[in-house]
C-alpha positions as CSV (number, residue, x, y, z in Angstrom):
1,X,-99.7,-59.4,94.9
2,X,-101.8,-56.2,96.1
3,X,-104.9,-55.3,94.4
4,X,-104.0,-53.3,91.3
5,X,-101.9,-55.6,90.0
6,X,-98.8,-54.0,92.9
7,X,-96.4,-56.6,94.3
8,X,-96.4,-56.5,98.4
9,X,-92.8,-55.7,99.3
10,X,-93.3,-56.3,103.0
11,X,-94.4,-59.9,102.1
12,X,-91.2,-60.5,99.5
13,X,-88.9,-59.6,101.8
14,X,-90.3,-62.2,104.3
15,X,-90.3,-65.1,102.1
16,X,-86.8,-63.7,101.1
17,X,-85.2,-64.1,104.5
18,X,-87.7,-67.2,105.0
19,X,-85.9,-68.5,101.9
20,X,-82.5,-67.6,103.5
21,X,-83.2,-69.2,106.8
22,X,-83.7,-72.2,104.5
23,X,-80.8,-72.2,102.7
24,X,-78.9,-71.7,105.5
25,X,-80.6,-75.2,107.7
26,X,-80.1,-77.3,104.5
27,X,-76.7,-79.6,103.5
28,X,-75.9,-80.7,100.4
29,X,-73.0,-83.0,99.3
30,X,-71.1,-83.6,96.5
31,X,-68.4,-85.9,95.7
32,X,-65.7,-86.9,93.1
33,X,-63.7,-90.6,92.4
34,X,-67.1,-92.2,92.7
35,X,-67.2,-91.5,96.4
36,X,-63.8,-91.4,97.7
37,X,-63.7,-88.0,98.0
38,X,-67.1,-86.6,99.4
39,X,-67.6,-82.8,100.7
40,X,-70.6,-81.8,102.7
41,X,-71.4,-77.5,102.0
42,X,-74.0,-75.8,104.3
43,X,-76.7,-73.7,102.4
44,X,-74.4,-70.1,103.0
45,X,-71.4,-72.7,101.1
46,X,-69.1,-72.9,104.1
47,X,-67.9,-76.7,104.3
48,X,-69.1,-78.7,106.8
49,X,-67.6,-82.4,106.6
50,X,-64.5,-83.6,104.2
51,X,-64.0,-87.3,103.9
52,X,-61.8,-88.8,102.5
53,X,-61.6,-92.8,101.4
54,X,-58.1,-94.0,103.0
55,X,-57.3,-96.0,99.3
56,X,-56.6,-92.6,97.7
57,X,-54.2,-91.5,100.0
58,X,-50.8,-92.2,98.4
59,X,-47.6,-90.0,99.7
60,X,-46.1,-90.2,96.1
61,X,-49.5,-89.2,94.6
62,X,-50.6,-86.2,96.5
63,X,-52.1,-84.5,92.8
64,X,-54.5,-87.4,92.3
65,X,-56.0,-86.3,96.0
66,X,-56.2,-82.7,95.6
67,X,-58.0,-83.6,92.2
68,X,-60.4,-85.5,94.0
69,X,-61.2,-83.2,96.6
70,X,-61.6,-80.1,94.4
71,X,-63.7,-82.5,92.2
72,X,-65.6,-82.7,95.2
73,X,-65.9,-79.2,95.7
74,X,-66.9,-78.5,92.6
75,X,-69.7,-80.7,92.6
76,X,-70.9,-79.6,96.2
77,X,-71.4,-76.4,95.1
78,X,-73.2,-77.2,91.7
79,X,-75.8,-78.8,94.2
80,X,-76.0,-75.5,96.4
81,X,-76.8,-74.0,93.2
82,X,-79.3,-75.7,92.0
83,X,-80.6,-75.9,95.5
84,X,-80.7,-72.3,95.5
85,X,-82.0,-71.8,92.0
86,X,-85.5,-74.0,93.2
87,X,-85.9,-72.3,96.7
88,X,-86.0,-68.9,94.4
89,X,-87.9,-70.4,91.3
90,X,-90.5,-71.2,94.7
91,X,-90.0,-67.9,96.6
92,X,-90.8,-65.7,93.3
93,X,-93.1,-68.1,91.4
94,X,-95.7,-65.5,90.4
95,X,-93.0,-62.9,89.6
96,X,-90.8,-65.1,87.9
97,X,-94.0,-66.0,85.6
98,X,-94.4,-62.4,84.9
99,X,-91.0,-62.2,83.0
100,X,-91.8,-64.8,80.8
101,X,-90.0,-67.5,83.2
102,X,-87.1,-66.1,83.2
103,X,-86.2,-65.1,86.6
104,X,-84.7,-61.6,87.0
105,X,-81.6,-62.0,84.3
106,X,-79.4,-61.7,87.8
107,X,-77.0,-64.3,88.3
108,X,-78.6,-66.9,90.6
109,X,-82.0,-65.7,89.7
């Protein structure tokens, strides 16, 4: 923050694409059937790994799979976004104390 109580935009912005450039270096991984399904996300959310246990792979049973790995899925990216939601409570700490804790009412924020 400026003196005058102004917000430095040129500094936001850098600790905004800092904060991307983090996201985008980190992994997280999430997993479903207690680990027989796991799925590895990058910080942008593209997948990076899918493993799969070779007990759940049954030709007459192909629903219980996709289950699993959209369990997986799921759960990758509920990491992500908690990931995400603490590399922006960090990246706007002051601000986001300004709004009462907030964040900015915007999805993700």
């Amino acid at each position: 923050m400026q003196p005058g109580g102004q917000f430095d935009i040129q500094q936001l912005f850098a600790q905004a694409m800092s904060a991307q450039q983090e996201l985008a270096a980190t992994e997280v991984t999430g997993q479903a059937g207690g680990g027989l399904v796991t799925v590895t996300l990058t910080g942008d959310g593209n997948v990076r790994a899918l493993t799969i246990d070779p007990k759940v792979v049954d030709p007459d049973d192909v629903d219980t799979l996709q289950d699993l790995v959209v369990g997986a899925l799921a759960d990758a990216h509920r990491e992500l976004q908690e990931m995400q939601n603490e590399v922006q409570a960090k990246m706007l700490g002051p601000l986001a104390g300004g709004l009462g804790g907030g964040g900015l009412g915007l999805p993700g924020v």
